[in-house]
C-alpha positions in Angstrom: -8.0 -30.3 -5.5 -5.2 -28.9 -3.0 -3.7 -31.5 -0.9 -5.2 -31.4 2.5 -2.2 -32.2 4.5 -1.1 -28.4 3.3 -4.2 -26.4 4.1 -5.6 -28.3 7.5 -6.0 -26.0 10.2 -5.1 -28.2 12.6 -1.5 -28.8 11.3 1.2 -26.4 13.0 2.0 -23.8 10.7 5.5 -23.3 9.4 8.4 -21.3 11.2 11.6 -20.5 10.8 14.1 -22.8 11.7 15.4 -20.1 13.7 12.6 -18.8 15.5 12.6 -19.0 19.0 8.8 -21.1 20.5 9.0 -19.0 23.8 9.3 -15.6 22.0 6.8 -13.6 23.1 7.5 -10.2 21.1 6.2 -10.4 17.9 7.8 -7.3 16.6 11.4 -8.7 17.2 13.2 -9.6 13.8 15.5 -12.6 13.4 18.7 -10.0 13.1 17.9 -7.4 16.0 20.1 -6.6 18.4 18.4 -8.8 20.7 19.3 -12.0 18.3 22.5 -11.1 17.8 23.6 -10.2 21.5 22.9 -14.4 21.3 20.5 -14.1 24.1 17.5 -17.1 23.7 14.4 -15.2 25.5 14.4 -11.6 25.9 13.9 -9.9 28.7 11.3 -7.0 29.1 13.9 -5.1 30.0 16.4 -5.7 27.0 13.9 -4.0 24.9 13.4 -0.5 23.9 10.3 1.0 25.6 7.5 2.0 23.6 7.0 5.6 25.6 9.1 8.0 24.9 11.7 9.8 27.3 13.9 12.4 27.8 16.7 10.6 25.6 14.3 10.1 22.8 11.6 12.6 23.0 10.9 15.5 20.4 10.7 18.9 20.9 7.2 19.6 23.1 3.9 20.9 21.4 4.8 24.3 22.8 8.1 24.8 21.8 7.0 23.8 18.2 3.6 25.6 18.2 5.8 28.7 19.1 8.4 28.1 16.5 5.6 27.9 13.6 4.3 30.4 11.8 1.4 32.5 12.8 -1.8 32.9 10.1 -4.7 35.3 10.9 -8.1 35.0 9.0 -12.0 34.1 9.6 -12.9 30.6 10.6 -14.2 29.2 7.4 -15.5 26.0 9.1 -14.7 23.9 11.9 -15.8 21.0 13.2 -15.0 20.3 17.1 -15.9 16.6 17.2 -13.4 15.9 14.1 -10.9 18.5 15.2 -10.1 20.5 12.6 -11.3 23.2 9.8 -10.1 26.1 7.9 -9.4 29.4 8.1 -9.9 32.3 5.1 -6.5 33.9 5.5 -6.5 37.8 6.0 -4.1 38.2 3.3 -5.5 36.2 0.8 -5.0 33.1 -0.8 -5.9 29.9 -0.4 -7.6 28.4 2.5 -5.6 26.8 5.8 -6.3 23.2 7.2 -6.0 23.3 11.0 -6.1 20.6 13.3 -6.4 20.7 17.2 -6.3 17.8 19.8 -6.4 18.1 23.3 
């Protein structure tokens, strides 16, 4: 039989002697850059931001859209509630997944 004093939910569970209690940011790691600036409780703004901007943004859906290749063919099936399908390409050869989302 296990000991109880190990598997009682109502003991704390262990941490890291490290950790910080007031921590609210789960996804922070005991050797970010946030640790290691030596700063106790981030900040909101000491954090990178989960949106994207212009510093860290990719190329927009248009600029790659125009940069891919084109394929002609026949819509082999498509379903609009999933998004995507394939096409039977013109040329021949195997048939194209293609996805949309709006």
């Amino acid at each position: 039989m296990a000991d109880p004093s190990l598997t009682s939910p109502s003991r704390t569970p262990l941490r890291s002697p490290n950790a910080s209690l007031t921590l609210s940011f789960p996804f922070l790691r005991e050797r970010s850059r946030v640790w290691e600036d030596g700063k106790d409780h981030p900040l909101p703004r000491d954090l990178p931001s989960p949106l994207p901007t212009k510093r860290n943004r990719t190329y927009s859906a248009t600029v790659r859209a125009q940069s891919s290749p084109v394929f002609k063919g026949i819509c082999k099936n498509f379903s609009r509630s999933q998004g995507h399908g394939f096409l039977r390409p013109s040329h021949g050869g195997e048939d194209i997944f293609v996805h949309i989302s709006e």
